[in-house]
Every structure is written in structure tokens, then in C-alpha cells.
N, C-alpha and C positions, 0 to 999 in steps of 0.2 A: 370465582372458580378456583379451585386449588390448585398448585402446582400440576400433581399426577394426574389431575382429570384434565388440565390441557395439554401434559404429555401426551398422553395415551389418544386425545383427540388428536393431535398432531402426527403420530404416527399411523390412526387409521385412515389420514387424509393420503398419506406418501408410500403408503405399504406398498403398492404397486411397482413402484419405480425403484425399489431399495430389493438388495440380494438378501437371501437367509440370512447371512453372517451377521450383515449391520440390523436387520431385526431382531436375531436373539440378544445380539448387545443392548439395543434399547428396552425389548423387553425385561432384563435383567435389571436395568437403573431405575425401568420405573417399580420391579417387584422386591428388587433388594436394597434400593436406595432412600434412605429418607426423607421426606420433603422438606426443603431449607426454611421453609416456614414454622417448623418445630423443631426447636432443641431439647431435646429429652436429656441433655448432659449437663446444660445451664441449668443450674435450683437456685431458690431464697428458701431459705429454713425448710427445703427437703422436699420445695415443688417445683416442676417446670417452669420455666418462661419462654414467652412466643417470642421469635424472633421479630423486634418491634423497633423499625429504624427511629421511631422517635423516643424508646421506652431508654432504660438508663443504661450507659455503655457496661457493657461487659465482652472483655476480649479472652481469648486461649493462647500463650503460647505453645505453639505442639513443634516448632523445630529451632533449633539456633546455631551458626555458623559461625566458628572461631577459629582465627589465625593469630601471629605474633602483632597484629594492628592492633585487635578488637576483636568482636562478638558482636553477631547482625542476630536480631531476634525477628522469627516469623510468627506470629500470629492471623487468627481466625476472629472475626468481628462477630460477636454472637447477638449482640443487641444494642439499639443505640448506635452511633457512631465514634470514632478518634480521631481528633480532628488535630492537629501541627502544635507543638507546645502544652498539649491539656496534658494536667497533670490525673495521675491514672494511681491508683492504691493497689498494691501486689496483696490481693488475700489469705496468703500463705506467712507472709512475713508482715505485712502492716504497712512496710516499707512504699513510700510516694514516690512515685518514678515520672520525670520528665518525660513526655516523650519527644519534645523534639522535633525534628526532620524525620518525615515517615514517608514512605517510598511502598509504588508497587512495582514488583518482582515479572520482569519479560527475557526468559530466560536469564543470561549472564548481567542483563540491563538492569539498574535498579533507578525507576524514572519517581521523581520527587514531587507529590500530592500534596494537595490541601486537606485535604484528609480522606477516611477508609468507614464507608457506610458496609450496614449490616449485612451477613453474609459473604462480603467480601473480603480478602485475605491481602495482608500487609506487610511492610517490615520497617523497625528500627533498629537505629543502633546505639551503644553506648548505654543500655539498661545496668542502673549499677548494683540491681540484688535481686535479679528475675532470672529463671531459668525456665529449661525446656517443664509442660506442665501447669505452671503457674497461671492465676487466673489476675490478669487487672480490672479494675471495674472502680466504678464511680465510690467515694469516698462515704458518700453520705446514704448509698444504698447498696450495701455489699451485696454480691454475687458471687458464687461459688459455680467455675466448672469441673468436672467427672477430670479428675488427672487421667494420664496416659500409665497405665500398664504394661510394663517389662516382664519379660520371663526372667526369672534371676541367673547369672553366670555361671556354667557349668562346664568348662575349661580353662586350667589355669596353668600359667607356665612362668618360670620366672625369667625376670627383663634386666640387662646388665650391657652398659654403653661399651662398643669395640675399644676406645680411646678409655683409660683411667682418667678420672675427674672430672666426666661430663654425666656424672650422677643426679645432680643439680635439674640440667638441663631436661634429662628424663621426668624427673617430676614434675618439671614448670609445663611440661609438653603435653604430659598427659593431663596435668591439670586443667588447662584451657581444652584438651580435647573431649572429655569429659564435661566438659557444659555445652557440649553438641550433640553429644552419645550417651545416654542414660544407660546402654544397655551391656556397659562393661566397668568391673572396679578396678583399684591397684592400693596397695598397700605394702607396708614394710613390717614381714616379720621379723621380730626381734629372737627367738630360738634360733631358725635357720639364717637370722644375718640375711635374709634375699627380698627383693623388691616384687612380690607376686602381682601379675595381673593376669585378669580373670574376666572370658567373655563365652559367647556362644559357641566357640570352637576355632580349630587353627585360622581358618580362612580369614573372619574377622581381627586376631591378633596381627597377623602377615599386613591386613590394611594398616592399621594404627602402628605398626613398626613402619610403613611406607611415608606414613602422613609424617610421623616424629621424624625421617628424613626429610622431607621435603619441607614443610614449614617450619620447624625449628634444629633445623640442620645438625641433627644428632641420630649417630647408624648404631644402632644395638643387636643383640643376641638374645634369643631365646633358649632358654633350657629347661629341662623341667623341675618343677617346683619340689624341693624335699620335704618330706614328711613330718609332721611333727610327734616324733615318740615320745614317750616317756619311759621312766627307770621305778619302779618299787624292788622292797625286798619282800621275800616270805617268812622269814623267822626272827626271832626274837637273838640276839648279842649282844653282848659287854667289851668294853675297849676303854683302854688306859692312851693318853694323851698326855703326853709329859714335851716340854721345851724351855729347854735351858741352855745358854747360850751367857757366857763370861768374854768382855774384849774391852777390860778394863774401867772402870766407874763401876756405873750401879750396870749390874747385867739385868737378864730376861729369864725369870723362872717361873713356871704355871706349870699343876697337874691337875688333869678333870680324868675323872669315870664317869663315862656316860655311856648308859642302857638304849639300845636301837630296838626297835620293834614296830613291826605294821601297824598305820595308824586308820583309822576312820574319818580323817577328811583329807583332802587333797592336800592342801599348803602343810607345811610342818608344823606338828605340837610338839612343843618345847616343856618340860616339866621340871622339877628340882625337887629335891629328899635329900638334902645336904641335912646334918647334924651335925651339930660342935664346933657348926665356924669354920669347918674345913678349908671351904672354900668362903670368902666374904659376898656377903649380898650385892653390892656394888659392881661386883664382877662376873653377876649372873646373867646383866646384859650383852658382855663381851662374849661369853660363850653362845648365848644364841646368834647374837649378830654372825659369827664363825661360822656357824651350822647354816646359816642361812644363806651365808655366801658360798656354800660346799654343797647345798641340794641346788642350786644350779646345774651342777653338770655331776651326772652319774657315773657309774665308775667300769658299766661297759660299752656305750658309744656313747656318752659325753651329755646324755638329753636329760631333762629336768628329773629330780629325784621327788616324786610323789607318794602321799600315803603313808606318811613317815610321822614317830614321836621318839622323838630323844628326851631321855630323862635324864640329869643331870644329880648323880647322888653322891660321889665322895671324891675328894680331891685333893691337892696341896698349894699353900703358897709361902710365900717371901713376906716379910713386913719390906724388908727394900726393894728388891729384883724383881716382886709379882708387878704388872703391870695388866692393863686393859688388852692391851696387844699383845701379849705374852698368851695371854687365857684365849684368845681369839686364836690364837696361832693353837694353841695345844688343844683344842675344839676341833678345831679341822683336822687336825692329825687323826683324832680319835675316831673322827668322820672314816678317812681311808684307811685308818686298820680295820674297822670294823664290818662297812658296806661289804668289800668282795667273801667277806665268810658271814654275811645273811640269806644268801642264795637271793641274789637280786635279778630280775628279769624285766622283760621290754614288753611295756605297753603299746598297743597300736589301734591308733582311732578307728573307731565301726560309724559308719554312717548309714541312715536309712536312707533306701534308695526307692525312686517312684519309675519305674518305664511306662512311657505308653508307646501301643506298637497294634498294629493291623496284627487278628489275629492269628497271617498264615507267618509269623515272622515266631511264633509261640516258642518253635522248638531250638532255633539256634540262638532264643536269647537265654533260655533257660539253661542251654548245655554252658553258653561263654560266660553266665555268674556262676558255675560249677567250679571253672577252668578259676573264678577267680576270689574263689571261697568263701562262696554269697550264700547266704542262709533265707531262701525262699519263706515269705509269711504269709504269701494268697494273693489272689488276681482276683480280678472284678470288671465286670463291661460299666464303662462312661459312657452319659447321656451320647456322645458320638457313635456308639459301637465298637471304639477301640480297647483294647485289653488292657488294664492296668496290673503290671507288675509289681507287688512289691518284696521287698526282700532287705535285710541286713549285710552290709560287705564291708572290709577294710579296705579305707581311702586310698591308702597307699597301694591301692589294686586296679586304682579308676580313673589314675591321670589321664590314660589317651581314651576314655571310654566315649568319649562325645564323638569322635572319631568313628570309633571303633562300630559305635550303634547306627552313626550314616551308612557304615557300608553295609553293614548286615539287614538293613531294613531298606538301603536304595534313598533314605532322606525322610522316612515317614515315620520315625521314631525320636520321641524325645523325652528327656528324663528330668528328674528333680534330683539332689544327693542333700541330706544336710547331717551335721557331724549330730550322737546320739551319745555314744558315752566308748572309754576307754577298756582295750579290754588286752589278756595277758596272750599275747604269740606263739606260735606254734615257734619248737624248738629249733627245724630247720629256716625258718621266717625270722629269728632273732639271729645267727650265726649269719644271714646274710646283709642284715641290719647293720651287725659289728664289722664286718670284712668291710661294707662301701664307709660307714664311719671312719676307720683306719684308713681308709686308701684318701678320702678328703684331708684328714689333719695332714697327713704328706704330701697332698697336694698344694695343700695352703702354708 
């Protein structure tokens, strides 16, 4: 007899004696819940397997617990057994994991087994290349289970220790907490210099600021994450780069002409139309190197200079004075005479944005992407019923939007953002760009 057919006998025997409440709970386990007698998650080359105590082990980790000790991994016994010491093969990595001392989980207790038959849920510790997801299973007959799916992070703020120099500390912290929590990242942008982490919204960051107290004894700050612009120009210019510099010996003398003009791919195209030797070939690397290290930072709040080609066509040197450095230096000269009389402007990331949302939430989410210079593309009902929004917006519009969308729908809305392409700012949107740039470099 199956599972649900002695459920369901079992409950027609007690209905009498049992209130509404605990009947619709059973009724629901036995109509929405699986029978453990099938795993429809476990496959071999893309079919099911019956949960079979004697068939070949196949376990899930689906949770794992990490403090400054270690990392306790929980798993699900899908078939076969794990019995104390059997050595188990992580299918995702290859990687052969001891298991050791395995324990089952009563509440806070963790009581030590000779091993974890099928169906039943376990834990070890000390797994040295398993995480949450991962499937272990017998070496000699792989098994593959259905990973766990996360919604991807769509709030981010940036994290910075109250104390200087417990920067260290914040990465090691979130790194061990992160092999607990699939469902948040952190990374270091190198533009804005800030350590971003990014999860389902504030509530969840406030935790993992709580945890990086409490187990690895470091208090940090949240702020919000800065934007990453960019700098093009619109017209084509000419600039003369001269540096010459005498302080006895051999000095420093380099002159380059170099043509600026908007270019067709992102990173900078570098070109040359020298004739006559003007400038020597040998020190046509120096002046790109120059230029390269000068589209770094644009020349009206400081953010990468894209879309750009310098061409490099007449110049002067030394047989003594000209050096590599010299031509590098007079390169970037040419760089800042030039940039501010190209009419350069600020790029600002557009990202496509997904809302889903009950349709009576239609109209105030559609006024608040108005409010936040969202370009509507069309809506659509999901297998759900629920509306799907879509639409184009600039990122730098959407940091508290995850926020912003609990309150407006009461928690029944939720969204996707992913970055799409770079686009040129409205004129009061770039003047406010340059004001908080200036007001940071004085701040730092």
C-alpha cells in the first residue's frame, strides 16, 4: 500500500475525534505533499529513482551551518543509506568527501548515529568542498539531485567596518556565511572603491550585519551602493601635448598631436598617422600606455572614459631628453586639454526591469517607474494570474526599490533588475551626478 493510501486510510479512521483545523492540515499533506516513496528530483542520465534503502546512496545537501569553528552540513538521504566513515563523491565537483561522524539533528542536540537510512535527514561536519545544493552519491553510480533555486539579489548596499582595518574581517565573515546562505552576494567594486552586498532586501542585510557581530566580532555600516557611470565625448578634437622639464643632466622632452573623437567600441582605440619619424615607433607604446591610464577617470566626475579613439599623428622628440616617460606624460596632457572642449557627458546604466504584482497594485506601480524614469515595454498575465511588468529604468533610480515595492503592494510583489546597456543622461541628472562626485572627493 502506498504512503497516501494509508494516509488517507488513517485519517478516515480518526476524523471523528480530530477538529476542522488539524483536518485541513492533513488533508493538504496528503494533496500537496509528495510521497517519500518518490523522488522526482533524484535522476541517473535524466530519470527518476525510487527511494530504495537498499539501491545506491544518494544524499542532498539542502542547508549548511557556519561559524568561526566550522561548517555542519545538513542533508536529505534520497536513496541507499550513509553510514559513519563511507566515503561519498560530491557530483558537482568530483571531489571524495569523508564523511565521518554523522549525527541526527534534535533541535540544538546533535546525537551521533551509525548511520542515516533513506528518507531520513542527517548532518556532518567538516565536508571540505560540499556546499548548500550539492548532491553526494556512491562513486561508482553517480547520481544527480535537482539543485535548490534562489531568486537572484535585488538589493544592494555597500558594507564598510565602524573600526578601520577590520576590512579583512568583513570578507572572511561573509565568506563562511555565504556557505550557509546561497541567497545573497558581496563583491568589491573596483570603480567605486566599495565592498557591495546584495540580498533580498534590507531586512536580510540587517541579519548578516547582526551574524558578522556576533560570530566574527566585527560591527559595520551600511550605505548605499554608488553608481557606476561612465564619461564619453560627442565631437571630434585636436590637442597638442608638449612636456619638457630641464633640472640638469639629460632632461624630459615629448610632443604628441593626438586627434580625440567618439569611438565604436567601449575600451579605447588607439591609432597612429605619424610621418617622417616625427615621433619614433618605439614610443608609440608610451603614449597609449598614457592614454590608458587617463580614460580611467573622466574629466567631469572622475568615472571611466568610454567610446573613445585617439589617434596619434604628429609630434616632436629629443635624440637625448625624449624618453618613454616623457611621451606618457605628454599623452595625458593632451588627454586633459582636449576631453573638456569635446562636449563630454555621463553615461548612466539602464536596466531591464521584471515586476510581478497582483493586478489591483497596477496603478501605483506604474505611476512610481514614472516618478523614476522607467520606460514601460508591456505587461502580460503569468501562469499565476499575476501581472508582469516590464519596463527599462536607470539603476541609479532602484537602490531602495525592493523596499519601495513591499510597501506599495503590502509584500506581494517582486521584481528581477539586470544591467542592459549604457545610455547618455539627462542634463539635470548629470549636474546632480557632478555635485555628489565633487562633494566625495572632499569628503575623502
Amino acid at each position: 500500500m502506498g504512503f497516501n493510501s494509508a494516509f488517507k486510510g488513517l485519517i478516515t479512521r480518526v476524523r471523528e475525534g480530530w477538529n476542522a483545523v488539524t483536518l485541513q492540515l492533513l488533508d493538504s499533506i496528503v494533496n500537496l505533499f509528495p510521497s517519500p516513496s518518490a523522488n522526482a528530483d533524484a535522476t541517473v542520465d535524466g530519470a527518476a529513482i525510487p527511494a530504495d534503502p537498499n539501491g545506491s546512496t544518494c544524499a542532498i545537501i539542502y542547508k549548511t551551518l557556519s561559524d568561526q569553528y566550522g561548517k555542519f552540513s545538513i542533508f536529505k538521504v534520497l536513496s541507499g543509506k550513509v553510514a559513519a566513515d563511507m566515503q561519498l563523491t560530491n557530483a558537482r565537483t568530483g571531489t571524495v568527501e569523508k564523511m565521518g561522524h554523522i549525527y541526527k539533528m534534535q533541535g540544538k542536540k546533535s546525537i551521533e548515529v551509525s548511520e542515516i537510512v533513506c528518507g531520513d535527514i542527517g548532518a556532518v561536519s567538516k565536508l571540505s568542498d560540499s556546499k548548500t545544493g550539492d548532491t553526494l552519491c556512491d562513486a561508482k553510480k553517480p547520481l544527480t539531485a535537482k539543485g535548490i533555486e534562489f531568486a537572484p539579489p535585488c538589493y544592494s548596499m555597500a558594507i564598510s567596518p565602524k573600526v578601520k582595518g577590520q576590512e579583512e574581517k568583513i570578507s572572511t565573515g561573509l565568506g563562511r556565511l555565504s556557505e550557509e546562505d546561497l541567497t545573497f552576494t558581496f563583491a568589491n567594486n573596483p570603480e567605486t572603491k566599495q565592498l557591495v552586498l546584495s540580498g533580498a532586501g534590507d531586512i536580510q542585510l540587517d541579519v548578516l550585519c547582526a551574524k558578522l557581530k556576533d560570530k566574527f566580532g566585527v560591527e559595520v555600516v551600511l550605505a548605499p551602493a554608488r553608481v557606476a557611470y561612465r564619461e564619453k565625448i560627442r565631437r571630434k578634437v585636436e590637442a597638442e601635448g608638449k612636456h619638457k622639464k630641464q633640472s640638469g643632466g639629460h632632461g624630459q622632452f615629448a610632443v604628441v598631436q593626438i586627434r580625440f573623437e567618439p569611438g565604436e567600441e567601449e575600451d579605447l582605440v588607439f591609432a597612429e598617422e605619424v610621418f617622417g619619424g616625427s615621433v619614433p615607433k618605439n614610443f608609440f607604446p608610451a603614449v597609449e600606455k598614457g592614454l590608458r591610464d587617463s580614460v580611467t577617470s573622466g574629466v567631469l566626475a572622475g568615472y571611466p572614459m568610454v567610446n573613445l579613439k585617439a589617434t596619434l599623428y604628429d609630434g616632436k622628440y629629443h635624440p637625448v631628453d625624449s624618453s618613454e616617460m616623457a611621451f606618457k606624460t605628454a599623452a595625458q596632457l593632451a588627454y586633459k586639454e582636449a576631453i573638456p572642449q569635446a562636449n563630454p557627458v555621463i553615461l548612466e546604466p539602464i536596466g531591464y526591469l521584471a515586476v510581478t504584482i497582483p493586478d489591483t497594485y497596477m496603478g501605483d506601480i506604474m505611476s512610481d517607474l514614472s516618478k523614476r524614469r522607467g520606460s514601460p515595454m508591456g505587461m502580460n498575465l503569468n501562469a499565476e494570474g499575476m501581472q508582469v511588468v516590464e519596463a527599462e529604468v536607470p539603476m541609479g533610480e532602484m537602490s531602495s526599490y525592493a523596499i519601495d515595492l513591499r510597501s506599495m503592494t503590502q509584500g506581494r510583489g517582486s521584481f528581477t533588475l539586470s544591467f542592459v546597456r549604457y545610455e547618455e543622461s539627462p542634463a539635470p541628472v548629470q549636474a546632480k551626478i557632478i555635485e555628489e562626485a565633487k562633494a566625495l572627493a572632499e569628503a575623502e
